[in-house]
N, CA, C and O atoms as a MOPAC input file, in Angstrom:
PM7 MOZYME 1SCF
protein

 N      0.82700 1    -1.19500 1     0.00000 1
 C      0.00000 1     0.00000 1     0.00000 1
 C      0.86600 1     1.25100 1     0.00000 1
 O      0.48000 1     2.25900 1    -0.59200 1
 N      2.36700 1     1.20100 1     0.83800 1
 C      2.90600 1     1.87600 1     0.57600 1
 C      3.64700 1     2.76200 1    -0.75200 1
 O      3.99400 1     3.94000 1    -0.83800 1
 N      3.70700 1     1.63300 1    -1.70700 1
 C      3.90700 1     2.09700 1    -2.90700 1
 C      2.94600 1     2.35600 1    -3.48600 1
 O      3.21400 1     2.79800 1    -4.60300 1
 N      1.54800 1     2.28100 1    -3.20200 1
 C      0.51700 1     2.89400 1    -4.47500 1
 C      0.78500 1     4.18600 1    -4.17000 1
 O      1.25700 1     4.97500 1    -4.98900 1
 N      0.42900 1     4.55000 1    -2.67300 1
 C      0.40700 1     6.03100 1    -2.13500 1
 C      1.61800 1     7.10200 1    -2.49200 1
 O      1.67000 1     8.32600 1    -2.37600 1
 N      2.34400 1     6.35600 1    -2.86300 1
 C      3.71600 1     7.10400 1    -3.46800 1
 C      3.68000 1     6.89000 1    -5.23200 1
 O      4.69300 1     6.81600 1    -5.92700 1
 N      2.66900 1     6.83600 1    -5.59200 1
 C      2.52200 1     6.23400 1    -6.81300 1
 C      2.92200 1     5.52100 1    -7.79100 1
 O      2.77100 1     5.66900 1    -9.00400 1
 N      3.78700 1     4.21800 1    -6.79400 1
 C      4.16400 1     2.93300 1    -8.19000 1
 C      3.10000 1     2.10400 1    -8.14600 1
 O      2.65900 1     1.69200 1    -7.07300 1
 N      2.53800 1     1.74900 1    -9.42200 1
 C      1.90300 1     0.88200 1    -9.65600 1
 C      2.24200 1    -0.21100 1   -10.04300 1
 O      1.53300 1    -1.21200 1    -9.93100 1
 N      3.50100 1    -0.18600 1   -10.61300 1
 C      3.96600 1    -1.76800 1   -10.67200 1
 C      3.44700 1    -2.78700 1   -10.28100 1
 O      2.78700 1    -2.52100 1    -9.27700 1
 N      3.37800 1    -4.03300 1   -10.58800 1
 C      2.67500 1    -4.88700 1    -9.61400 1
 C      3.40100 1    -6.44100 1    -9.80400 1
 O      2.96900 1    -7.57500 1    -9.60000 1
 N      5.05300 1    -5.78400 1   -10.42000 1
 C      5.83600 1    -7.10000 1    -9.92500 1
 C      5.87200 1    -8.24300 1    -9.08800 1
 O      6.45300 1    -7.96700 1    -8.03800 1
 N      5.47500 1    -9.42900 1    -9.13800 1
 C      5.60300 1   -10.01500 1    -7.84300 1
 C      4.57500 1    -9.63400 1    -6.90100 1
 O      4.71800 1   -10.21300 1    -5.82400 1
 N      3.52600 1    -8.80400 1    -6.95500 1
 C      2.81700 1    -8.29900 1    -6.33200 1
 C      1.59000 1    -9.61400 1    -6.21100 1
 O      1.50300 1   -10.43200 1    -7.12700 1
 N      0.65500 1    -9.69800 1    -4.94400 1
 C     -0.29800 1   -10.98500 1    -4.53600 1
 C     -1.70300 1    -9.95600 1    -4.51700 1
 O     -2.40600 1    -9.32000 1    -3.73100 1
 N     -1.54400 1   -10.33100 1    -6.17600 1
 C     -2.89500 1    -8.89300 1    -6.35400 1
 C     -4.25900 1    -9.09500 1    -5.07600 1
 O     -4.79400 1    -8.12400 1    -4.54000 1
 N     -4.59200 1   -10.40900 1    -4.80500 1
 C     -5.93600 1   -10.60200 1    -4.10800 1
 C     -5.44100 1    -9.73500 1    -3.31500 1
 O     -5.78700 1    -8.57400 1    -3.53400 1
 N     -4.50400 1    -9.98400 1    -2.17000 1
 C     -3.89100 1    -9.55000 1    -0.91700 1
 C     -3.88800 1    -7.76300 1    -1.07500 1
 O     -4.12500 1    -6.97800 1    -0.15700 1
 N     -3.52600 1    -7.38100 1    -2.60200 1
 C     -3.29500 1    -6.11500 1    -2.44000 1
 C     -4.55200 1    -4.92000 1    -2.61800 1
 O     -4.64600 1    -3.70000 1    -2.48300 1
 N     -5.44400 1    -6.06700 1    -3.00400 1
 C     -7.07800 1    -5.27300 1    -3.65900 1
 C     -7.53800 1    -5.83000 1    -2.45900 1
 O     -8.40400 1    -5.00600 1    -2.16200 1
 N     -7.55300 1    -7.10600 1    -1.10300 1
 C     -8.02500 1    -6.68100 1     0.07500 1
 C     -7.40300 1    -5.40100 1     0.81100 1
 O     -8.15900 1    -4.72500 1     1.50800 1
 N     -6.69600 1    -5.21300 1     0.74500 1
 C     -5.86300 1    -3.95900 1     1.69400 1
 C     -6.05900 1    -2.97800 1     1.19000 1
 O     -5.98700 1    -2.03300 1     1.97600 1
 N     -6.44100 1    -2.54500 1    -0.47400 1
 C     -7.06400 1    -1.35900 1    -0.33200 1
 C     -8.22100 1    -0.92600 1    -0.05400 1
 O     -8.48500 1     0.23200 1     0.27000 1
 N     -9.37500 1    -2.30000 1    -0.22000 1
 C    -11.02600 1    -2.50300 1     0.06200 1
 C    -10.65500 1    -2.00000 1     1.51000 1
 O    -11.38600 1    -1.04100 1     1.75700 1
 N     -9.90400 1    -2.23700 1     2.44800 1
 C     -9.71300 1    -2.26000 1     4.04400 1
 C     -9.61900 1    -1.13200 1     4.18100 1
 O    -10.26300 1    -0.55600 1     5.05800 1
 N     -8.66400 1    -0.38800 1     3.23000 1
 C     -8.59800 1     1.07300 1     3.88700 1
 C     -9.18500 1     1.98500 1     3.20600 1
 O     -8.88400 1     3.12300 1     3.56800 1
 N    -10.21900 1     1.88500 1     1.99100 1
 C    -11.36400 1     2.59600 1     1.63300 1
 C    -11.98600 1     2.53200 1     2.32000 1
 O    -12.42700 1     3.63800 1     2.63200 1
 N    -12.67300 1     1.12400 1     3.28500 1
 C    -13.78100 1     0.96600 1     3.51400 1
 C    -13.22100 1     1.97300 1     5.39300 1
 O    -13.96200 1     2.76900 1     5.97000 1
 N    -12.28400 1     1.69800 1     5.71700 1
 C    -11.84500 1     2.48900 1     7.15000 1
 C    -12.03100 1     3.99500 1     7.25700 1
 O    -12.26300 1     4.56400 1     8.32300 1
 N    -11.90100 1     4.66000 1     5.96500 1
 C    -11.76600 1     5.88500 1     5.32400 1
 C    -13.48600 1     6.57400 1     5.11100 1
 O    -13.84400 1     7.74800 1     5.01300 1
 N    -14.30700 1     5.26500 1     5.09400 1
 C    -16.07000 1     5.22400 1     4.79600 1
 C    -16.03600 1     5.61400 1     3.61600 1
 O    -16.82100 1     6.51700 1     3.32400 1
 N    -15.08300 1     5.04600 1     2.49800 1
 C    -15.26700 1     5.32100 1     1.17900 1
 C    -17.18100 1     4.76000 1     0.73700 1
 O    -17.92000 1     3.93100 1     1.26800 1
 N    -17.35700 1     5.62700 1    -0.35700 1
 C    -19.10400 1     4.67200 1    -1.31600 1
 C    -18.29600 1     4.38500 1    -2.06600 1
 O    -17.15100 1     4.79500 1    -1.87900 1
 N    -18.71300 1     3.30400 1    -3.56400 1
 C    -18.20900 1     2.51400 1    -4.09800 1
 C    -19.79600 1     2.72500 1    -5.12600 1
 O    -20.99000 1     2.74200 1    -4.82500 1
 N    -19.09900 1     2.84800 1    -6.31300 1
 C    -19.97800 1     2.55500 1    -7.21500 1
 C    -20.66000 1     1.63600 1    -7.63700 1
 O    -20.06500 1     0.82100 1    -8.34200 1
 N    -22.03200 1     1.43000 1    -7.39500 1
 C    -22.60300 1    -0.02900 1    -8.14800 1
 C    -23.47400 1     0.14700 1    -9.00600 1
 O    -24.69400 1     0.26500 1    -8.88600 1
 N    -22.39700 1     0.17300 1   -10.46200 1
 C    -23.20900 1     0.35900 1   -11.35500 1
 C    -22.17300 1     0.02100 1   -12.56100 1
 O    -20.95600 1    -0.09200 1   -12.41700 1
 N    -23.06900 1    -0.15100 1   -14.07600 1
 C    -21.74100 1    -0.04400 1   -15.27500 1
 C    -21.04900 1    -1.12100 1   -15.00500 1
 O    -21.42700 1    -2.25100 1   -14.69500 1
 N    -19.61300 1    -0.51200 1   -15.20400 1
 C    -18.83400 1    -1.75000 1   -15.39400 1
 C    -18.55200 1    -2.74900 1   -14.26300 1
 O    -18.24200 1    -3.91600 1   -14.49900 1
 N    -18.67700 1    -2.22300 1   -12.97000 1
 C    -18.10400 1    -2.52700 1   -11.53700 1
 C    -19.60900 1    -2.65800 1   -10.64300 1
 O    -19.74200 1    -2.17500 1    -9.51800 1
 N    -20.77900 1    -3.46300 1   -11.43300 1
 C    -21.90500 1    -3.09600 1   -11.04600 1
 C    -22.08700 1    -4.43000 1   -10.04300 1
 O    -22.87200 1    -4.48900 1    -9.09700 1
 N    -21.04500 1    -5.62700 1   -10.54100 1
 C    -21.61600 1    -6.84300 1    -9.81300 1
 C    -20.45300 1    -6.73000 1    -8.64900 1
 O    -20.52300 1    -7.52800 1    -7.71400 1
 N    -19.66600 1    -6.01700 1    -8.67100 1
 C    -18.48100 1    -6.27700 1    -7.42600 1
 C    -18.70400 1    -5.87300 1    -5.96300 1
 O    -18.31500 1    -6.45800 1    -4.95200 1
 N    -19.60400 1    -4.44800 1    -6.10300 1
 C    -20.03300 1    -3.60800 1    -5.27100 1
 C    -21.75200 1    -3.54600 1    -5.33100 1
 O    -22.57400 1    -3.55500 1    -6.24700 1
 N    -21.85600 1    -3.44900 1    -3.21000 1
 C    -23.08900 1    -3.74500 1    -2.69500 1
 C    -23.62500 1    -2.48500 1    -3.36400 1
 O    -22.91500 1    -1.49300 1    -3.53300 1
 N    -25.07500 1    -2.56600 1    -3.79200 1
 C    -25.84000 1    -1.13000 1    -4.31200 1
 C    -26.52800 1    -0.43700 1    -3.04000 1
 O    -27.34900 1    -1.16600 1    -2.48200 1
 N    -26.31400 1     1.07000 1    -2.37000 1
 C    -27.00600 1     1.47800 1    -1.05000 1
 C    -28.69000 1     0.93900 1    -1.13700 1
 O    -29.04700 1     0.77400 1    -2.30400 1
 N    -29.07900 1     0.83200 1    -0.76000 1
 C    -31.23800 1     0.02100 1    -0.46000 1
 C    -31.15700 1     1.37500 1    -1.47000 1
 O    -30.42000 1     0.99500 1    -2.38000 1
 N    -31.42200 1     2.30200 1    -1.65900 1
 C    -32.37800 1     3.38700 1    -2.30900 1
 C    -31.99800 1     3.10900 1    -3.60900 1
 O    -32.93900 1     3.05300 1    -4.40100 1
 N    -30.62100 1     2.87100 1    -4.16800 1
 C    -30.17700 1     2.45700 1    -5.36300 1
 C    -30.58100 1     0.88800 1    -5.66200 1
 O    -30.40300 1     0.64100 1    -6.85400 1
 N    -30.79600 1     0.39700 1    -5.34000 1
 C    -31.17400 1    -1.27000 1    -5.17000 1
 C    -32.69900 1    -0.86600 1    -6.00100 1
 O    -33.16100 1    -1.10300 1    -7.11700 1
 N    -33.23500 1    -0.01200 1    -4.58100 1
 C    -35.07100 1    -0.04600 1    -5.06500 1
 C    -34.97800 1     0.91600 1    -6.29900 1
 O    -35.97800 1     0.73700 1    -6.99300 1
 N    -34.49200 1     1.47600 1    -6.61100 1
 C    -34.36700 1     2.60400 1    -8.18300 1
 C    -33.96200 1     1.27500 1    -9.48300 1
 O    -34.24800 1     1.58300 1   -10.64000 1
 N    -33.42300 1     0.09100 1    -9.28000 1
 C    -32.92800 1    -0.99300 1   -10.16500 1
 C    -34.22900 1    -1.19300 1   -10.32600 1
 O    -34.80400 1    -0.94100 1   -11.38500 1
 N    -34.92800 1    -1.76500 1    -9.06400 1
 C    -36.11900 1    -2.89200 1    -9.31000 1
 C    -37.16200 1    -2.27800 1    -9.68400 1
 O    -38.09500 1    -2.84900 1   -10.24700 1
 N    -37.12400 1    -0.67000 1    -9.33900 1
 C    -38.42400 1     0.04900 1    -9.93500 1
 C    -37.91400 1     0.28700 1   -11.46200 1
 O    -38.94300 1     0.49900 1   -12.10300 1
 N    -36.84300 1     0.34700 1   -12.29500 1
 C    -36.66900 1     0.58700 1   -13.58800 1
 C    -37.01900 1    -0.87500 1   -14.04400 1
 O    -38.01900 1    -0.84000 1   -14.76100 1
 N    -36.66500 1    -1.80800 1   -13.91800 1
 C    -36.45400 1    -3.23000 1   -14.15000 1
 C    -37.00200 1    -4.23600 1   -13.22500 1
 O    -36.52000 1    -5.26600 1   -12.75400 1
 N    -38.14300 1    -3.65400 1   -13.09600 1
 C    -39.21200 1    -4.97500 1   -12.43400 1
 C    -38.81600 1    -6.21500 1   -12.54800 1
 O    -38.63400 1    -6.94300 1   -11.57200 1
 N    -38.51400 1    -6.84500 1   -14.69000 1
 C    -38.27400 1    -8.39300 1   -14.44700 1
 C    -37.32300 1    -8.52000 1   -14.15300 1
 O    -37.24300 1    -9.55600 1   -13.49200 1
 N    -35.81100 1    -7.71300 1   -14.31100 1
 C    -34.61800 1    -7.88500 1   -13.23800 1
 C    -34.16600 1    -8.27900 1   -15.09000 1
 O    -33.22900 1    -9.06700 1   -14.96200 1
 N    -34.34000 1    -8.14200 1   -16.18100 1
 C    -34.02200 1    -8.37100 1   -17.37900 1
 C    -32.82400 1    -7.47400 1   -17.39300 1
 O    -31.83700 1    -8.17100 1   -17.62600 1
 N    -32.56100 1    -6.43800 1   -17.26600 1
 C    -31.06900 1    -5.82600 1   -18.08600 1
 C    -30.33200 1    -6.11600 1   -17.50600 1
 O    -29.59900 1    -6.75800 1   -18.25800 1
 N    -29.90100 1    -6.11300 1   -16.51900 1
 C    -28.65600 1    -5.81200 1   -15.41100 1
 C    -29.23400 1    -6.47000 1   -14.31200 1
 O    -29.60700 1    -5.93200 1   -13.26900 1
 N    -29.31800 1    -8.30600 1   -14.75400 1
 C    -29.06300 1    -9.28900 1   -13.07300 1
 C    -27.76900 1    -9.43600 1   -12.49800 1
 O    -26.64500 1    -9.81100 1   -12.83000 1
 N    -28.53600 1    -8.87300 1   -11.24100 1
 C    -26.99800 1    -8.74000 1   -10.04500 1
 C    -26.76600 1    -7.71400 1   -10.03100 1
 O    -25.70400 1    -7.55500 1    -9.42800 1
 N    -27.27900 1    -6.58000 1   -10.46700 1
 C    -26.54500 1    -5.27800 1   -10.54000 1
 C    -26.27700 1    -4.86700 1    -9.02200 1
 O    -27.09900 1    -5.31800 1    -8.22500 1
 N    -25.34300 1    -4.14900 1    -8.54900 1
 C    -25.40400 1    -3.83200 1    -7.24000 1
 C    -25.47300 1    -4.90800 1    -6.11000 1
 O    -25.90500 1    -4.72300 1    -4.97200 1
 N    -24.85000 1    -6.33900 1    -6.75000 1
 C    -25.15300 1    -7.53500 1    -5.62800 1
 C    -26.43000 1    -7.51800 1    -5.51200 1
 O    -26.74300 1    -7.33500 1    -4.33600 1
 N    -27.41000 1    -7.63900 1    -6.27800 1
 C    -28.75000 1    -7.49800 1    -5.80400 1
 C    -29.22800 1    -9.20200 1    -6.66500 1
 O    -28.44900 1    -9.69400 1    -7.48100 1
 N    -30.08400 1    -9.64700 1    -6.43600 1
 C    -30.67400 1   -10.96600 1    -7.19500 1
 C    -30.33900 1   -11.13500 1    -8.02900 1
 O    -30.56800 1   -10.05100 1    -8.56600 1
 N    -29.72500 1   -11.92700 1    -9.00600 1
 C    -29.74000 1   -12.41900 1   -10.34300 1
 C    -30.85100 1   -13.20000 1   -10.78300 1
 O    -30.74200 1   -13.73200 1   -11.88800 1
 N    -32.18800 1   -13.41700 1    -9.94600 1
 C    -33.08700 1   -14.38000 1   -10.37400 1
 C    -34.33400 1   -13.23300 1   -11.21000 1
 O    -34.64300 1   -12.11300 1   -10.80100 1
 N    -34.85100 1   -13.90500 1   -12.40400 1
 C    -36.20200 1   -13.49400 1   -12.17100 1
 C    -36.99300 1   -12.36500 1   -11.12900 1
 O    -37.25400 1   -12.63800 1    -9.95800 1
 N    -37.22200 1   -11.45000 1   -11.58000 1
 C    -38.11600 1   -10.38000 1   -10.54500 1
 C    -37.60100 1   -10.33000 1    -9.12200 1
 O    -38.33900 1   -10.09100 1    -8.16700 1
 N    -36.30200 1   -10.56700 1    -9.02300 1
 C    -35.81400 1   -10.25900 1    -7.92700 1
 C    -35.85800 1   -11.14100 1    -7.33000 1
 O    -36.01600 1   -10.82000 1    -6.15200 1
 N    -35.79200 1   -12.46200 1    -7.50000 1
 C    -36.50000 1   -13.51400 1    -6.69700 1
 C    -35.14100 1   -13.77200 1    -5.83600 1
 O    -34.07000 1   -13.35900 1    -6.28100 1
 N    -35.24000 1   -14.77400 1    -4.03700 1
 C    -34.12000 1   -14.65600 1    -3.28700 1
 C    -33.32300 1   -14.99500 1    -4.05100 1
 O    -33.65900 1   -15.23700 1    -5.21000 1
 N    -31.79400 1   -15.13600 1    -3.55600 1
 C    -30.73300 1   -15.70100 1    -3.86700 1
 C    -31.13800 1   -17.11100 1    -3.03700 1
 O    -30.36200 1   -18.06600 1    -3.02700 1

């Protein structure tokens, strides 16, 4: 982490899982939001108000299942 913050990105030898938990750790310590949407829509939780704005555009859950970690089934159906 020390080298992103100093800005090498290199990632020689680097244990990418290990290094994308440790920055999730210190966004999330920081109370970073996180986009859930587009490209990065299934990685990241969607806030409830963005969740219910999915299911009210997309009732059958047809464009974008999972968007925001939200159901991939049919009309929202559980996981």
């Amino acid at each position: 982490m020390t080298r992103l913050d100093a800005g090498d990105f290199s990632l020689n030898a680097a244990d990418v899982v290990a290094l994308k938990q440790a920055m999730m750790e210190r966004l999330d310590a920081r109370g970073a939001e996180y986009p859930a949407e587009h490209n990065v829509g299934h990685l990241f939780t969607a806030k409830p108000g963005l969740a219910a704005h999915y299911c009210a555009c997309d009732p059958t859950n047809t464009f974008n299942p999972g968007i925001g970690k939200t159901s991939r089934k049919r009309h929202y159906a559980e996981i």
